[in-house]
C-alpha positions as CSV (number, residue, x, y, z in Angstrom):
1,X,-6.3,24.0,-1.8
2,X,-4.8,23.1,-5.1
3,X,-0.9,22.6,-5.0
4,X,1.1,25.4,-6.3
5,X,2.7,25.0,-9.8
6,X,6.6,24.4,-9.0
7,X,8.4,27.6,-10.0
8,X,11.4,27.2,-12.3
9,X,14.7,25.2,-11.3
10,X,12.4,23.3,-8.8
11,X,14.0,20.1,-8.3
12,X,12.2,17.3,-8.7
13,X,14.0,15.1,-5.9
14,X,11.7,17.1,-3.4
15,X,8.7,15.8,-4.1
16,X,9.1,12.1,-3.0
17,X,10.0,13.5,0.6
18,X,6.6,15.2,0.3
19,X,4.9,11.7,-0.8
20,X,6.6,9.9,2.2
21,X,6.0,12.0,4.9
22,X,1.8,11.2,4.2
23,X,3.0,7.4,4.0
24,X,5.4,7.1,6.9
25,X,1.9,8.3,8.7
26,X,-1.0,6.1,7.3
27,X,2.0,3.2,7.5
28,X,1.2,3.0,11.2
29,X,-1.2,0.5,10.1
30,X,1.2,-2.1,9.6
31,X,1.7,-2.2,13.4
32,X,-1.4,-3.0,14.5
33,X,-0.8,-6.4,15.4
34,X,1.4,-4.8,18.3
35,X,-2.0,-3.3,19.7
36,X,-3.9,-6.7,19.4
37,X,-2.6,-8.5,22.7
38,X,-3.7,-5.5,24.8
39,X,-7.1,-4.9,23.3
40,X,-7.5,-8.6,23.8
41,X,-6.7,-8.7,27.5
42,X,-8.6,-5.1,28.0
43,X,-11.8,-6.0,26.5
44,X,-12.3,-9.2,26.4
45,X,-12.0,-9.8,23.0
46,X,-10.8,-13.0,20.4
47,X,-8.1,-12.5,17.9
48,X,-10.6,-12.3,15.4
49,X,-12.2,-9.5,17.2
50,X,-9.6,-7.8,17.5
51,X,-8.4,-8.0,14.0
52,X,-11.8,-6.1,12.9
53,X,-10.3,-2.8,13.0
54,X,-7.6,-3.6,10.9
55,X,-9.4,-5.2,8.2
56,X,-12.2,-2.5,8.3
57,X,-9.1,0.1,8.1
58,X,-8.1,-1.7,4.6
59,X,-11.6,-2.1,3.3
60,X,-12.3,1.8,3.4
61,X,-8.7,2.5,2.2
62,X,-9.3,0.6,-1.1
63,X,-13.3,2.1,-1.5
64,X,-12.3,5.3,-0.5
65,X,-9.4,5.1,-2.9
66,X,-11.9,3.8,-5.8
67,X,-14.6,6.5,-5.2
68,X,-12.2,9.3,-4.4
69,X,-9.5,8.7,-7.5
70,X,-11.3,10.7,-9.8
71,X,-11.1,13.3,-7.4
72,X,-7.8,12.9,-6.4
73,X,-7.3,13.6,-10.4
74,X,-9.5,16.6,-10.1
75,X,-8.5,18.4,-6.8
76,X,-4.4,17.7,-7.1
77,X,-2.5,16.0,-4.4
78,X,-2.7,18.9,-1.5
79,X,-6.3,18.3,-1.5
80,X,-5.9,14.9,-1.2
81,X,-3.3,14.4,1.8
82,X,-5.4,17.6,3.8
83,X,-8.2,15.4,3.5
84,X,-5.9,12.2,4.3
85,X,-4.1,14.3,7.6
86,X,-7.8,15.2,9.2
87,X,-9.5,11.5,8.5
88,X,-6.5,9.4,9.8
89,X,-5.7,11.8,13.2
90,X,-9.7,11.8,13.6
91,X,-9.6,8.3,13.4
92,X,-7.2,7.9,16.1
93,X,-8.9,10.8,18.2
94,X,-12.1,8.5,18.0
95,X,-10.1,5.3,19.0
96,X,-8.6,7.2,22.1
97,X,-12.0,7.9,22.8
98,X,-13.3,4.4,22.2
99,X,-10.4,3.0,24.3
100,X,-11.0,5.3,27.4
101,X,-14.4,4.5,27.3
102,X,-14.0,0.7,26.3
103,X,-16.4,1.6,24.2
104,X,-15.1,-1.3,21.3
105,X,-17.3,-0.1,18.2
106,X,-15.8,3.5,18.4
107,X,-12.3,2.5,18.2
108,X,-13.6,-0.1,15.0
109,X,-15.8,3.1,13.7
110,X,-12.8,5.8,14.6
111,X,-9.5,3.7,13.3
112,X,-11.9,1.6,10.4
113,X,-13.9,3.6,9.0
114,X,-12.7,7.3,9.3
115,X,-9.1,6.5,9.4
116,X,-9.5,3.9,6.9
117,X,-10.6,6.6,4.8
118,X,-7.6,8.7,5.7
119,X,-5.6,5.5,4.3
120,X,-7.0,5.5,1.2
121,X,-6.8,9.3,0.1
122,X,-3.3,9.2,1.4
123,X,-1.9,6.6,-0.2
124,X,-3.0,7.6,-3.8
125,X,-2.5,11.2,-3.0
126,X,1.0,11.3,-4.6
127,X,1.1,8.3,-7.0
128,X,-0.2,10.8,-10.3
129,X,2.1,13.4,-9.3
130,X,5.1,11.1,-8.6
131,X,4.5,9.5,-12.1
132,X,4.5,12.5,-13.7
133,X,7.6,14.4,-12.3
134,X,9.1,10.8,-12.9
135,X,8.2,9.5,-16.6
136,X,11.5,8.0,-17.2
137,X,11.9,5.8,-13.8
138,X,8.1,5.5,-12.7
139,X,9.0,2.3,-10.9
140,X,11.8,3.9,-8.7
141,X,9.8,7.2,-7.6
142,X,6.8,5.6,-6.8
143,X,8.7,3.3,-4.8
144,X,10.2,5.7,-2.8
145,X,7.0,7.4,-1.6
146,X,5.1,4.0,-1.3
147,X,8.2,2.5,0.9
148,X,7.3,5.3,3.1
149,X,3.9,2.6,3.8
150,X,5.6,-0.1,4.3
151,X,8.3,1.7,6.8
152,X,5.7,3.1,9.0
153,X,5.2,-0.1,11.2
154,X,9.3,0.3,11.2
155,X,8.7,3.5,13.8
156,X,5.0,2.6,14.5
157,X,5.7,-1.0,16.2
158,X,8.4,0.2,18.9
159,X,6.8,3.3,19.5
160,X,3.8,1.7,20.2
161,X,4.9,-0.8,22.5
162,X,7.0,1.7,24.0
163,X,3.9,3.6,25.0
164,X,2.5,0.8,25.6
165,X,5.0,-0.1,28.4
166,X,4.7,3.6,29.8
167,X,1.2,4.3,30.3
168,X,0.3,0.7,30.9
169,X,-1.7,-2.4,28.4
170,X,-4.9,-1.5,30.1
171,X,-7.5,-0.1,28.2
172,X,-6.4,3.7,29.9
173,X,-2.8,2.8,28.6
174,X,-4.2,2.4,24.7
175,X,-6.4,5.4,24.8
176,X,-3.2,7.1,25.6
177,X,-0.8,6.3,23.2
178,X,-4.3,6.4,20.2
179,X,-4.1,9.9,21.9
180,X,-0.3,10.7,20.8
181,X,-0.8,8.9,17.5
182,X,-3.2,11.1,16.3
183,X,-1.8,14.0,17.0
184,X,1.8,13.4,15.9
185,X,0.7,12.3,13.2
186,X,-1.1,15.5,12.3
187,X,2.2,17.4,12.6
188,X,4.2,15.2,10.4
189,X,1.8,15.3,7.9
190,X,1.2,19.0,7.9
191,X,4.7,18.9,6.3
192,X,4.2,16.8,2.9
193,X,0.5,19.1,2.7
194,X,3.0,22.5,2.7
195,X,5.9,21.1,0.7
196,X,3.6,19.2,-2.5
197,X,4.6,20.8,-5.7
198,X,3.2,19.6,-9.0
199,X,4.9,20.3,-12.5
200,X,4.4,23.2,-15.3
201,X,2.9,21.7,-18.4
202,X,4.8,21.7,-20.6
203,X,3.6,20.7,-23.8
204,X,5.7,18.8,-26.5
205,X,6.0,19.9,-29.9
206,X,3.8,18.1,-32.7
207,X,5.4,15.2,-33.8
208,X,8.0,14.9,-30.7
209,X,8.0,11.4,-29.1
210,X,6.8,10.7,-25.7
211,X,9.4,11.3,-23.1
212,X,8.7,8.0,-21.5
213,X,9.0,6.2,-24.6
214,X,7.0,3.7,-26.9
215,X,5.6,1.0,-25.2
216,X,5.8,2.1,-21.7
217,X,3.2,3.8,-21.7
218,X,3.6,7.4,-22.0
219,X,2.4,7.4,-25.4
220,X,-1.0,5.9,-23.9
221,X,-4.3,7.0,-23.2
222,X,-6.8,5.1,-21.0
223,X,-9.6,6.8,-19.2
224,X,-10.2,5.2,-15.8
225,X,-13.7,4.2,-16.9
226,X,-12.3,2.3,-20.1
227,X,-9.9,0.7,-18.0
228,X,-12.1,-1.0,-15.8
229,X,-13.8,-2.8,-19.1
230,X,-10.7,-4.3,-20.1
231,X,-9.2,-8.0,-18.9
232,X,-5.9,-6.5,-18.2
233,X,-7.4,-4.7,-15.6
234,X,-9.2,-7.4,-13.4
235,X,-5.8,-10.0,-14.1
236,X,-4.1,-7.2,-12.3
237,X,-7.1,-6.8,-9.9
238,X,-6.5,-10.4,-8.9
239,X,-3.0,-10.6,-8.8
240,X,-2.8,-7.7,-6.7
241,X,-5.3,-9.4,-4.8
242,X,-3.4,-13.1,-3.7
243,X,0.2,-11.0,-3.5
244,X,-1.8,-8.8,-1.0
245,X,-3.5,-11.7,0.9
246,X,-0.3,-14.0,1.2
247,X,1.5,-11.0,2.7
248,X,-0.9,-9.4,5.1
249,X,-2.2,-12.6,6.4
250,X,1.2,-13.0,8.0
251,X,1.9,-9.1,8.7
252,X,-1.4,-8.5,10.7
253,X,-0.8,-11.6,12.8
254,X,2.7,-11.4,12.8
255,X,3.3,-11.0,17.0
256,X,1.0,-13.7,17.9
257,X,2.1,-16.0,15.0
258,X,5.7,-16.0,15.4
259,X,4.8,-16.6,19.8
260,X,2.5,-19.8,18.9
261,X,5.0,-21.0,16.3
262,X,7.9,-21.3,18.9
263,X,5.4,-21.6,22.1
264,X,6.4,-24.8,23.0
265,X,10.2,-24.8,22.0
266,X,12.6,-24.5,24.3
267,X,13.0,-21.4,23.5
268,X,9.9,-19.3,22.9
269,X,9.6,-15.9,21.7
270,X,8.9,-13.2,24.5
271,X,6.3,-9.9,23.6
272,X,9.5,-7.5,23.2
273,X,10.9,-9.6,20.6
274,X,8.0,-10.4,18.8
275,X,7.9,-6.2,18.0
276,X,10.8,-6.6,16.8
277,X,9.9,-9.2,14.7
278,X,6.9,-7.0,13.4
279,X,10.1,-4.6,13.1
280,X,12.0,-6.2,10.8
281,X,9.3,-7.5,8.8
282,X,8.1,-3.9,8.1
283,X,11.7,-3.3,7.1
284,X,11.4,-5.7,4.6
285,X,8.2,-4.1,3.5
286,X,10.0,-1.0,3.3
287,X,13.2,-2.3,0.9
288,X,11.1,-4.1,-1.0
289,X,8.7,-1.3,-2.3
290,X,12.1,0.7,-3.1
291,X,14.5,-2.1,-4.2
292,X,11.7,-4.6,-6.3
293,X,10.3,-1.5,-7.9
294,X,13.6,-0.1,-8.9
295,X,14.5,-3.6,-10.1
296,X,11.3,-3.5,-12.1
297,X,12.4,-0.7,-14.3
298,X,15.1,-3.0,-15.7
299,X,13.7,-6.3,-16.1
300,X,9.8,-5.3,-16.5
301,X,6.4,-5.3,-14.2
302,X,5.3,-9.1,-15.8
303,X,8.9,-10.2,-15.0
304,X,9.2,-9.0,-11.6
305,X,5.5,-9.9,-10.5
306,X,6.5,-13.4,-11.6
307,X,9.2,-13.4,-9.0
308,X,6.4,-12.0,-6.1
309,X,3.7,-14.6,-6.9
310,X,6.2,-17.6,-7.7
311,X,9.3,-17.5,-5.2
312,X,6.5,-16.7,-2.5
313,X,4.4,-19.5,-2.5
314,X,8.1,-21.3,-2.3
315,X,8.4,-19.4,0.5
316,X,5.3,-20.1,2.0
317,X,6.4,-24.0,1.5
318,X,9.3,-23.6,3.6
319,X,7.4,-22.2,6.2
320,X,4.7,-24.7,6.2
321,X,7.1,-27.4,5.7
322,X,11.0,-26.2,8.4
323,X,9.2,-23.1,9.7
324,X,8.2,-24.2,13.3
325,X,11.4,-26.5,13.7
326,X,14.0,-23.4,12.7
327,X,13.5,-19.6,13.5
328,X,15.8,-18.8,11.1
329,X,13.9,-20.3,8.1
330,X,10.8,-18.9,9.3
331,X,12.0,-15.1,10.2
332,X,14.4,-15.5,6.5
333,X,11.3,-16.8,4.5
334,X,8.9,-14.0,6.0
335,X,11.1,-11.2,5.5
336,X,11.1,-12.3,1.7
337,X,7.3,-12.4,1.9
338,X,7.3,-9.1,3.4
339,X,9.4,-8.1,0.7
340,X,7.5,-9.2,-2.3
341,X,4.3,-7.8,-0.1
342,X,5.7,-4.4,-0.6
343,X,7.1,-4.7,-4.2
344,X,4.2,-5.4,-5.8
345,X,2.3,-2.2,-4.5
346,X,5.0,-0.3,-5.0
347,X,5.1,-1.6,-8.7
348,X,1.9,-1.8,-9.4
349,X,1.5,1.9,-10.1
350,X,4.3,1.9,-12.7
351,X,2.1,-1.5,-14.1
352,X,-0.7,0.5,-14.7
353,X,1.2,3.1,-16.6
354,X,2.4,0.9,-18.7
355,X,-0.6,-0.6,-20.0
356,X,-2.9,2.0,-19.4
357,X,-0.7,5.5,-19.7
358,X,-0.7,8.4,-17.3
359,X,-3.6,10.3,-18.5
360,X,-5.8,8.9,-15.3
361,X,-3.5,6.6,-13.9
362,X,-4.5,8.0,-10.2
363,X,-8.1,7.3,-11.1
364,X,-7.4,3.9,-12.5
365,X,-4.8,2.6,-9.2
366,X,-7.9,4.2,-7.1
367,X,-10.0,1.6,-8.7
368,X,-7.7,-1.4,-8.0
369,X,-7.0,-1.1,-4.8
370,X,-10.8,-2.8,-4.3
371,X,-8.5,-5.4,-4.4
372,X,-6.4,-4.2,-1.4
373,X,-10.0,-3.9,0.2
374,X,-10.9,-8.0,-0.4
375,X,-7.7,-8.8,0.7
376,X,-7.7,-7.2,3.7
377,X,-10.4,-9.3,4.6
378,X,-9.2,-12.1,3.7
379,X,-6.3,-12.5,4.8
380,X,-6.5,-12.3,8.2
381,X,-10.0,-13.7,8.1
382,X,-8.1,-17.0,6.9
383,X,-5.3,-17.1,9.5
384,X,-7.3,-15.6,12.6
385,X,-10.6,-17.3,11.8
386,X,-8.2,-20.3,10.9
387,X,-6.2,-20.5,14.2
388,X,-9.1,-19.9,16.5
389,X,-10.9,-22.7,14.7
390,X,-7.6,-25.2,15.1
391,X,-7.2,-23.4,19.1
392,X,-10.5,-24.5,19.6
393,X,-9.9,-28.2,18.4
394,X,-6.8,-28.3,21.0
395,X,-3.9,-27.6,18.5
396,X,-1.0,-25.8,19.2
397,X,2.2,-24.5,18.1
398,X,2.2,-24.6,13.8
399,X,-0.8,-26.7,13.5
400,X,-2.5,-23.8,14.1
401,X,-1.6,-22.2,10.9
402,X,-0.8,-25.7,8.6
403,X,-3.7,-24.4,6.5
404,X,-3.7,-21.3,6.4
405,X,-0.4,-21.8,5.2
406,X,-1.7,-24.1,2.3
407,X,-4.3,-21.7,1.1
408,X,-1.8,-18.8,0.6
409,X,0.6,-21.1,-1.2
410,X,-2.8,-22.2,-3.8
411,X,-3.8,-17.8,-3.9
412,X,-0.3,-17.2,-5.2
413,X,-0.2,-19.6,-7.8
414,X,-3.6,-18.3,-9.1
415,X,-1.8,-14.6,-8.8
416,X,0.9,-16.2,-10.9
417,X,-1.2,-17.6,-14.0
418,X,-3.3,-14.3,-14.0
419,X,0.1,-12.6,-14.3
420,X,0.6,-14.7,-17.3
421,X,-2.6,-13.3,-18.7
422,X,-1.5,-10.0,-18.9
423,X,-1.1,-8.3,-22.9
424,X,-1.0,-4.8,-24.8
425,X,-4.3,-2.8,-24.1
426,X,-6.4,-3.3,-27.0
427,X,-6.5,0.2,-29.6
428,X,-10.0,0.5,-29.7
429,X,-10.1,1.2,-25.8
430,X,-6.9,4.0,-26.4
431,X,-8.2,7.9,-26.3
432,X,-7.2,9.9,-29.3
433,X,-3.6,12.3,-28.7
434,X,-4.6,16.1,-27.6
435,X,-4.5,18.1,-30.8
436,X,-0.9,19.8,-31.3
437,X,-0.8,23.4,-31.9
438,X,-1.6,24.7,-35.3
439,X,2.0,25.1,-37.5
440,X,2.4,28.6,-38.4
441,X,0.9,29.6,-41.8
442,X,3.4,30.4,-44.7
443,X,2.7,32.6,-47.8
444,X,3.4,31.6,-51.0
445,X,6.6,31.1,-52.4
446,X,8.0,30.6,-48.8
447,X,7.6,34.4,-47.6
448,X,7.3,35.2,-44.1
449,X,3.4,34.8,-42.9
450,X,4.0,37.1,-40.2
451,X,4.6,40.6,-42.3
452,X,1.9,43.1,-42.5
């Protein structure tokens, strides 16, 4: 199962297509807000309800990815996305299953749990290998695989509500197009399992510099189990945490919000364009990842993250403040979001390497993405559990969200001082180098060690 060492001439430039063809996949994700209006209406179920899925989906991606990273290390990336490919097309199998029978707990158990899974092997399957066959623009190559899970809603979100419109919203309709998910799925996958190369060793000479530099962390060596004692480790852990809960609190909602925010206008927003506004916002996703983790490599992780957490909770302000009196402002301000949503995952890898090294850096993201895990709960704990609660009180339009909106404004600021946090990895927490190879031995008087 291991990948096959890359034969010489191998070009490099083939891997990410292997990373993004795993990511396109598990993206799906991001669309599930297109599914929540039908399950509602099929069985009976509240928008918190209906959210459960979703939010169990990120909890087992970022414990799966924190209890499978060392393995991940251990078994190479093939390993990884064959186990990602058979969880996450189970886990729709399951939900097809659940859906036909309206059976609720099996589509939460089948796309939660056992696809969650899938969505954590998956999404650190590549990162290592990326890093590696990329030390000189980590920020750029693991954004172009880690776009791939931020595009997936891009094909995920009119697909589905294509299908949707074919076989019908009942709950017959939804087991059908769970049905063609998972099995798709399995084929596109199948492609970045056959085509994953990882590179030769290739060991440099003693007293060589790292190839990535001083200071960027190629000359660094952090096991996974030191890193999780240092403080660098949990400031990232929480501002990976608030950049995650700002953005998904809006992307899992993101039909239903954009409908009640312009309900009562005289224009409202019909079901066909709300996917497309799930559409667009997972296109932001997408450039972000690439473009803010490109950008990354030239101005630096702490600069950029200062961009995410600040100029989004000025976002969020706009909302809160023009959003429900101007679509523009509110589609404009959420595609930023989206955007700095996407970025920081995508740079958050590269982050990691240069504080911590590559020498377990899949291990070490694995371990972080607990943070993915408390986000997904909370963020669309906070909106749905937020906007039921305002419903309830006989509120409408943007009141339902007015707080909501305030409490992701206050989660990026604390993002932004835990960004400011951030130093150098103390020495003492730094594995020794690997020994070079012993120097050939010379005779005396500078003879050649080597005769007989």
């Amino acid at each position: 199962m291991s990948a096959p060492v890359a034969p010489p001439g191998w070009s490099r430039w083939l891997v990410p297509p292997a990373a993004l063809s795993v990511h396109l996949s598990i993206g799906q994700a991001y669309a599930w807000s297109v599914f929540k209006p039908p399950l509602e209406s099929a069985l009976g179920l509240s928008g918190t309800q209906s959210a459960l899925p979703f939010q169990l989906g990120i909890v087992m991606l970022g414990l799966s990815a924190a209890f499978g990273g060392t393995l991940v290390e251990r078994h190479g990336p093939r390993w990884a996305m064959t186990v990602a490919l058979v969880c996450f097309s189970s886990g729709f199998l399951l939900s097809a299953l659940g859906a036909a029978t309206s059976q609720y707990w099996l589509i939460v158990f089948g796309y939660g749990v056992v696809g969650g899974i899938g969505l954590g092997i998956g999404y650190i399957s590549p990162v290592s290998t990326l890093i590696k066959w990329f030390p000189d623009r980590p920020g750029l190559a693991t954004g172009i695989a880690i776009m791939g899970f931020g595009g997936g809603a891009l094909i995920a979100s009119p697909w589905s509500a294509r299908m949707l419109d074919s076989f019908g919203a009942d709950h017959t309709g939804i087991a059908l197009a769970f049905l063609v998910h998972g099995l798709t799925y399995a084929v596109f996958m199948t492609l970045g399992v056959l085509l994953i190369r990882v590179p030769r060793p290739r060991p440099a000479p003693a007293g060589a510099p790292s190839p990535a530099g001083p200071g960027t962390g190629g000359d660094l060596r952090v096991s996974a189990r030191s890193a999780v004692r240092t403080p660098q480790f949990w400031c990232l852990w929480v501002v990976l945490c608030m950049n995650v809960t700002a953005g998904i609190g809006i992307l899992e909602k993101a039909a239903p919000m954009i409908t009640d925010f312009f309900a009562t206008s005289s224009a409202p927003v019909t079901a066909s364009a709300a996917a497309g506004f799930v559409a667009l916002l997972s296109a932001a996703n997408m450039a972000g990842r690439l473009g803010w983790s490109a950008t990354s490599d030239l101005i630096g992780r702490k600069n950029v993250y200062r961009v995410y957490l600040g100029a989004g909770a000025v976002m969020y302000l706009l909302i809160a403040l023009f959003g429900g009196t101007s679509k523009p402002v509110f589609v404009i301000c959420a595609l930023v979001i989206l955007s700095f949503y996407g970025g920081g995952f995508a740079t958050i890898p590269a982050y990691l390497k240069d504080l911590f090294g590559t020498y377990q850096v899949g291990a070490i993201h694995g371990r972080l993405l607990t943070a993915w895990s408390t986000a997904g709960v909370l963020g669309p704990l906070i909106v749905n559990w937020l906007a039921d609660r305002e419903a309830a009180a006989g509120k409408d339009g943007p009141d339902l969200y007015a707080l909501s909106l305030a409490i992701m404004i206050g989660l990026l600021v604390i993002g932004f001082l835990a960004n400011e946090l951030v130093r150098p990895v103390h020495p003492r927490h730094h594995l020794p180098a690997p020994a070079a190879p012993p120097a050939p031995k010379e005779a005396a008087h500078g003879t050649d060690s080597r005769r007989p």
